[in-house]
C-alpha positions as CSV (number, residue, x, y, z in Angstrom):
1,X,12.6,77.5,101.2
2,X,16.2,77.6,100.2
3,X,17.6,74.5,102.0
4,X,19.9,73.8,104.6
5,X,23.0,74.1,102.3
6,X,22.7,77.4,100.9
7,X,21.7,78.9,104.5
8,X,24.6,76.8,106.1
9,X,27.2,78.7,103.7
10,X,25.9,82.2,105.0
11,X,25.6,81.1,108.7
12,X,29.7,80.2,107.9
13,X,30.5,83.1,106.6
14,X,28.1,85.4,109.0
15,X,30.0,84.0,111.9
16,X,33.6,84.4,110.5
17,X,33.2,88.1,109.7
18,X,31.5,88.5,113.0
19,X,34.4,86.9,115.1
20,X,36.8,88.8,113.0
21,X,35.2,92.0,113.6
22,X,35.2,91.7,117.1
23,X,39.1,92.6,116.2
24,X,38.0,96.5,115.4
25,X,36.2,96.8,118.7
26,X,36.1,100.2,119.9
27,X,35.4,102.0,123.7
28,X,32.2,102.2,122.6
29,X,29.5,100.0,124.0
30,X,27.3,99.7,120.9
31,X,30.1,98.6,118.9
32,X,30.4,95.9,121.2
33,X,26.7,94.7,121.2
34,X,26.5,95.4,117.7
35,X,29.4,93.0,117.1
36,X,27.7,90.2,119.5
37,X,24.2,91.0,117.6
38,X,25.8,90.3,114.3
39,X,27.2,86.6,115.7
40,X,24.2,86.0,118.1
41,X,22.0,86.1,114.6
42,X,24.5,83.3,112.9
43,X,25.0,81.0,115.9
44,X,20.9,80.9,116.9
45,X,20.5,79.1,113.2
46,X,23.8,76.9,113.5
47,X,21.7,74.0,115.3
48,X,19.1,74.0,112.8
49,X,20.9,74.5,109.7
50,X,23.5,71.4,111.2
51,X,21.0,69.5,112.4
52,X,18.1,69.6,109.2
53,X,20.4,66.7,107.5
54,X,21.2,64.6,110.4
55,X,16.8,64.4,111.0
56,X,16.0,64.0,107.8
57,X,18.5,60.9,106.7
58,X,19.0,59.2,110.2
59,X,16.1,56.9,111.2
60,X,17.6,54.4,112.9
61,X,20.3,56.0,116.1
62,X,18.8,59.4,115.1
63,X,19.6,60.4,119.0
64,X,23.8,59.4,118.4
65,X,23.8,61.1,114.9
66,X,22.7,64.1,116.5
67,X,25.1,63.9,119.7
68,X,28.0,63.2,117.3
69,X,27.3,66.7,115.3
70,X,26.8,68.5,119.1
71,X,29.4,66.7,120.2
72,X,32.0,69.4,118.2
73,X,30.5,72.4,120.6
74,X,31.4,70.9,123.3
75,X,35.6,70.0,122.0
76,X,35.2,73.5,120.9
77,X,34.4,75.0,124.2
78,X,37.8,72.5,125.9
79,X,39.8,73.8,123.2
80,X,38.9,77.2,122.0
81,X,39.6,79.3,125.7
82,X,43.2,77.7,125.8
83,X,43.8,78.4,122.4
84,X,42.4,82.0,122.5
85,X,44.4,82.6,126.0
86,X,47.4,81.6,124.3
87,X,46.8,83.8,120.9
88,X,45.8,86.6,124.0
89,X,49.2,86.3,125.7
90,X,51.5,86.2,122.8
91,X,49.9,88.8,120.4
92,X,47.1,90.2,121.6
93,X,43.3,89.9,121.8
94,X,42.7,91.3,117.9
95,X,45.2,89.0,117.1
96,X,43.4,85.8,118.7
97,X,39.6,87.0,117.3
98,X,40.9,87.4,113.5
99,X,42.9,83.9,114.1
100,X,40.0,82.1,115.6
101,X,37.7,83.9,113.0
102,X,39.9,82.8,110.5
103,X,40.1,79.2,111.2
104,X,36.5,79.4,111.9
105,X,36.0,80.2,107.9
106,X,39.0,77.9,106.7
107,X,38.0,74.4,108.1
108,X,34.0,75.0,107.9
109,X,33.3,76.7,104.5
110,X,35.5,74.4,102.7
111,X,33.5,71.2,104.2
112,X,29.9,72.5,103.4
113,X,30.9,73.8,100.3
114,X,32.3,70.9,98.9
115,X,30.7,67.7,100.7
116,X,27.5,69.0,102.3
117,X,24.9,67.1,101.2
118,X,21.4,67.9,102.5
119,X,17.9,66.0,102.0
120,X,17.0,68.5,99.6
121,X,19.6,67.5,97.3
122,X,19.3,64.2,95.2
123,X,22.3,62.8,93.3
124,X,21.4,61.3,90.0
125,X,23.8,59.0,88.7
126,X,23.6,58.8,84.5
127,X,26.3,56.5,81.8
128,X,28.4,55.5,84.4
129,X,30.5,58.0,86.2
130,X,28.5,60.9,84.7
131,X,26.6,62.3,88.2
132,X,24.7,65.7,88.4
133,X,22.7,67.3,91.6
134,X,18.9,68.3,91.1
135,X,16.8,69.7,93.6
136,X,13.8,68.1,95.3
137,X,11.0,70.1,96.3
138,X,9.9,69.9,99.7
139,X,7.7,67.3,100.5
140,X,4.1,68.4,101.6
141,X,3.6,67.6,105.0
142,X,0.7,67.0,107.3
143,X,1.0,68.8,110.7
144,X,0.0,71.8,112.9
145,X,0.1,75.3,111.3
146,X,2.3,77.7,113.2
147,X,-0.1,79.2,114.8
148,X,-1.2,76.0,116.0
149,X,2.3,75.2,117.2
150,X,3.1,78.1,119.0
151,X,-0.2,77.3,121.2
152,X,0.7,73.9,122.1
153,X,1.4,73.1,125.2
154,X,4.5,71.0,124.3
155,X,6.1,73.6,122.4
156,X,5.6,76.4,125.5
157,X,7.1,73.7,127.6
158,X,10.0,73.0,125.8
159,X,10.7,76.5,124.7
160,X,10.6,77.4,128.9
161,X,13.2,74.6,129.5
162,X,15.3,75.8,126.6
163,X,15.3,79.4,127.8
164,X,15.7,78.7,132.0
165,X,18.8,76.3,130.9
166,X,20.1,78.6,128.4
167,X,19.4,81.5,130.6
168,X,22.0,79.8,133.4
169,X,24.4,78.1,131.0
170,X,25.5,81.3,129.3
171,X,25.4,83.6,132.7
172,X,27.9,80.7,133.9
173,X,29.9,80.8,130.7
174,X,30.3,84.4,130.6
175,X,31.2,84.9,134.5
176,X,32.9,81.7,135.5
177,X,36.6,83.0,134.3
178,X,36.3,86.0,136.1
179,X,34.7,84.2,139.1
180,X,37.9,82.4,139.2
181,X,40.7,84.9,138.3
182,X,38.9,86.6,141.6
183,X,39.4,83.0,143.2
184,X,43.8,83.6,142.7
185,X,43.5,81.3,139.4
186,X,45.4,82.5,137.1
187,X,44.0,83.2,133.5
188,X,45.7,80.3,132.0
189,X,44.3,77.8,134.5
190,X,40.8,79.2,134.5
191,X,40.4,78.9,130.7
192,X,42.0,75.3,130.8
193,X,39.5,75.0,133.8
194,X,37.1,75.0,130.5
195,X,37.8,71.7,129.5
196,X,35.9,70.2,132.2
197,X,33.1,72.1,131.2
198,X,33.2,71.2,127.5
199,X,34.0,67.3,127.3
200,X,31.2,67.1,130.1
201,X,28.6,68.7,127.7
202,X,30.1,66.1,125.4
203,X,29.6,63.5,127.1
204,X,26.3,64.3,128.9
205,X,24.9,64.9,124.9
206,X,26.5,60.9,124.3
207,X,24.6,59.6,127.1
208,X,21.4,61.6,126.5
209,X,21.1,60.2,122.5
210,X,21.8,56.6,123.8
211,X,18.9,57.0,126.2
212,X,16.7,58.5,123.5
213,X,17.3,55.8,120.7
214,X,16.6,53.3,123.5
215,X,13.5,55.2,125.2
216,X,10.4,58.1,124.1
217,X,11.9,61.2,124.0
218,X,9.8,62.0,126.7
């Protein structure tokens, strides 16, 4: 309805302000679950809003164009613990929230801004060097109504995969620091231990594209 631009821009900006807010956290609990609702809302449409260009212009090596864009979670979660450990350590834990907020809003507003380019925007060159953006309208699509999607038996598959492996993957993200800190590791090791975690996610997206651009999905 609004495309994957214009919702991409507040999904940015959502998620800064929720990072940064994290900075005013109080003793008190709902503060703290308020502040996580606020950036759980953003980050669930991050891998729709991201991905809505990649589907719709990528025919050919869909599988890699997608793993290349999923790819920067995974460098984020190597990168981000060390970097916010080190922002903990020397100023503080507001400090490293409104710094990671910040760079959060610097680099990625300025990109979608400026050079997103969605399927629902056309370029139309006239005289030359003259070139204005129009809108397309959404094509009309034949398919299942939602209804009819929610009931099939694909979609309740792949939405109880989703949920079991998300289920585990953020239990282990949230507990394995303090699994290790129990362990004698200090904090700077177990948020470097990280890295493992996030070029393996990296890589296992690679290898999982290649496979699908060579195979069914299935």
């Amino acid at each position: 309805r609004l495309g994957a631009r214009k919702v991409g821009l507040a999904v940015v900006a959502i998620m800064s302000c929720a990072i940064m807010l994290m900075s005013t956290t109080t003793d008190n609990l709902w503060h703290w679950w308020m502040s996580w609702g606020l950036y759980g809302i953003a980050g669930t449409a991050t891998a729709t809003v991201w991905l809505a260009p990649i589907s719709g212009k990528f025919h050919k090596g869909r599988g890699l164009a997608i793993a290349m864009v999923l790819a920067g979670a995974g460098l984020a979660a190597a990168v981000l613990p060390v970097a916010g450990n080190f922002l903990t350590v020397n100023e503080g834990w507001r400090h490293a929230y409104l710094v990671i907020g910040a760079m959060f809003a610097i680099t990625a507003f300025p990109l979608t801004y400026f050079f997103w380019r969605g399927t629902e925007e056309q370029t139309v060159t006239h005289k030359g060097d003259a070139v204005q953006s129009a809108q397309v309208q959404p094509a009309s699509l034949p398919g299942m109504t939602v209804r009819e999607g929610l009931r099939s038996r694909n979609f309740q598959l792949i939405l109880f995969a989703q949920m079991i492996g998300t289920l585990t993957s953020i239990a282990l993200g949230v507990n394995l620091i303090p699994i290790l800190i129990d362990g004698k590791i200090s904090v700077g090791h177990a948020a470097a231990k990280n890295k493992e975690q996030g070029l393996g996610a990296t890589v296992g997206q690679l290898t999982g594209s290649w496979g699908h651009d060579r195979r069914s999905a299935k």
